[in-house]
N, C-alpha and C positions, 0 to 999 in steps of 0.2 A: 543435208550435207553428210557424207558418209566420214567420219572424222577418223576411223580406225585405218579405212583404206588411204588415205589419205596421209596416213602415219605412216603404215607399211611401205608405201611408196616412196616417201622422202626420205624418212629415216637415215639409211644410211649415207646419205648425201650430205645429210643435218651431222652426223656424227665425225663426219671426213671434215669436215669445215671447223669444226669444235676441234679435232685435235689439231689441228692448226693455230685455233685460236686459243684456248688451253696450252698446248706445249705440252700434251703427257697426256696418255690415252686413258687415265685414272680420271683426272678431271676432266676430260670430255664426254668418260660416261657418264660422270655424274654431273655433267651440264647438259647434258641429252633428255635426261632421267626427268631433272627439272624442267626442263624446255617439254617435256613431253605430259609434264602434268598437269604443268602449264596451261599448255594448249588446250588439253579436256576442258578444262577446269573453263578456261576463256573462251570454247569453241564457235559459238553464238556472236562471239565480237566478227570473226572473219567475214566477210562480205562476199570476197571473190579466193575460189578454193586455187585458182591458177596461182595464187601469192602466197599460197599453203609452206610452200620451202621458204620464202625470205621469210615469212612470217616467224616461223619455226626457228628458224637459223639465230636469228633477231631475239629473242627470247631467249636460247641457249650461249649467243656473247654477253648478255646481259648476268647470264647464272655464271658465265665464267670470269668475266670482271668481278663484279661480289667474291668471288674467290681469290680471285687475287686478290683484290683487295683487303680479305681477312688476312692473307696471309704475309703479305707485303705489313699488315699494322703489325702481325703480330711477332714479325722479325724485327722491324725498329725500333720497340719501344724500350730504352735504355734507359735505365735508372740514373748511370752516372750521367747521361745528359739532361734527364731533367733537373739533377741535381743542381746542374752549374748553368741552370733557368733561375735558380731561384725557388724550385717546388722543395717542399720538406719529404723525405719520402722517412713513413714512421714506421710500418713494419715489412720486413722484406721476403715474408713467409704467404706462401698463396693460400688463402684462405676463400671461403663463400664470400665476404664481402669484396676481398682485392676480384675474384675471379667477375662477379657482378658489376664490380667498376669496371673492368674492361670491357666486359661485354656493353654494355651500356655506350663507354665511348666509340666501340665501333662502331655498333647501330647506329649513333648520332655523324660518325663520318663518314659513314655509310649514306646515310639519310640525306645528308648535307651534301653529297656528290650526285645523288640523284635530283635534288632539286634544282641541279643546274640547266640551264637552258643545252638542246642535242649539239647545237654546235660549239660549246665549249666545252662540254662534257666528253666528246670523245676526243679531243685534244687531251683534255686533261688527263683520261682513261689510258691513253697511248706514251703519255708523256710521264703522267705517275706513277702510275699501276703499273704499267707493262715495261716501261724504262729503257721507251724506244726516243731515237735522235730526232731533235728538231727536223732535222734534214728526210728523214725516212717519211717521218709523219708527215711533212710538205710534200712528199711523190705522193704518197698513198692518198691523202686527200685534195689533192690536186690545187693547195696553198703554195702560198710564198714559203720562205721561212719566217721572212718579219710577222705575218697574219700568224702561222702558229704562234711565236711568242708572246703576241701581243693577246691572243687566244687565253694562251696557258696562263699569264699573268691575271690578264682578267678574271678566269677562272680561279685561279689559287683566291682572287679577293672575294669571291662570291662565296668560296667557300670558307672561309673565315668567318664572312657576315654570317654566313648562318647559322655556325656554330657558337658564335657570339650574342648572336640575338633570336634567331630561328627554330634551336631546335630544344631550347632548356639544357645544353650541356655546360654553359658559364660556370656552374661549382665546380663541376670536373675538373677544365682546365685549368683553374688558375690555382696559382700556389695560397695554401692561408695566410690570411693579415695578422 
């Protein structure tokens, strides 16, 4: 399978989709970028070259979720709300360790979104990350609305569990005793 030609071909098709799904031609290049190293990288998985583009496409919403998702965590993390959780927060100067905690919790809710089963993950993808309407996400994936809710709730629990027990992030979250 000629994987190069197979690039050049789609490419821009892959890249037109991306900033669509991205929202900013910034992160679509660099969901292209990854979708496209991706694909090197994985080329031997493909079977049939005709599904060369969803393939491709598929791989670069996934690099653009991850992005929102980093950037969606790293707008709401409010000190005065964890505060009034109950967390102690002791120093409020970013250092290697605060910088390391964060990182750390992304990955782990990172991690924890990925391990969800596909049909509740792109509800939740569309519903958290992207901070699209029940009602939209019911047209686009051909639900009710009750099935997305019932979808996104499930999800939201699945992803607790795993952060809870699943991925070793339990210090992280909780406030000291």
């Amino acid at each position: 399978m000629d994987v190069e030609r197979l690039i050049n071909q789609h490419k821009d098709a892959v890249y037109k989709q991306m900033v669509r799904t991205c929202g900013n031609y910034e992160d679509a290049e660099d969901a292209l970028a990854d979708a496209l190293l991706a694909a090197l990288r994985a080329s031997e998985q493909l079977r049939d070259p005709a599904l060369f583009q969803a393939w491709l496409a598929r791989i670069g919403t996934r690099a653009c979720a991850r992005m929102r998702i980093r950037e969606r965590l790293s707008r709401q993390t409010s000190l005065a709300a964890l505060e009034l959780k109950g967390f102690e927060i002791i120093d409020t100067q970013s250092g290697p360790d605060r910088e390391a905690e964060l990182s750390s919790l992304k990955s782990c809710v990172a991690g924890a979104i990925e391990l969800l089963p596909e049909i509740y993950r792109h509800v939740y993808l569309r519903r958290e990350v992207f901070g699209e309407k029940a009602e939209d996400v019911a047209v686009q994936t051909g639900l009710s609305v009750a099935a997305v809710k019932s979808r996104l709730h499930r999800a939201r629990n699945l992803v607790r569990d795993a952060l809870d027990n699943g991925l070793g992030c339990r210090g992280i979250l909780e406030p000291d005793s």
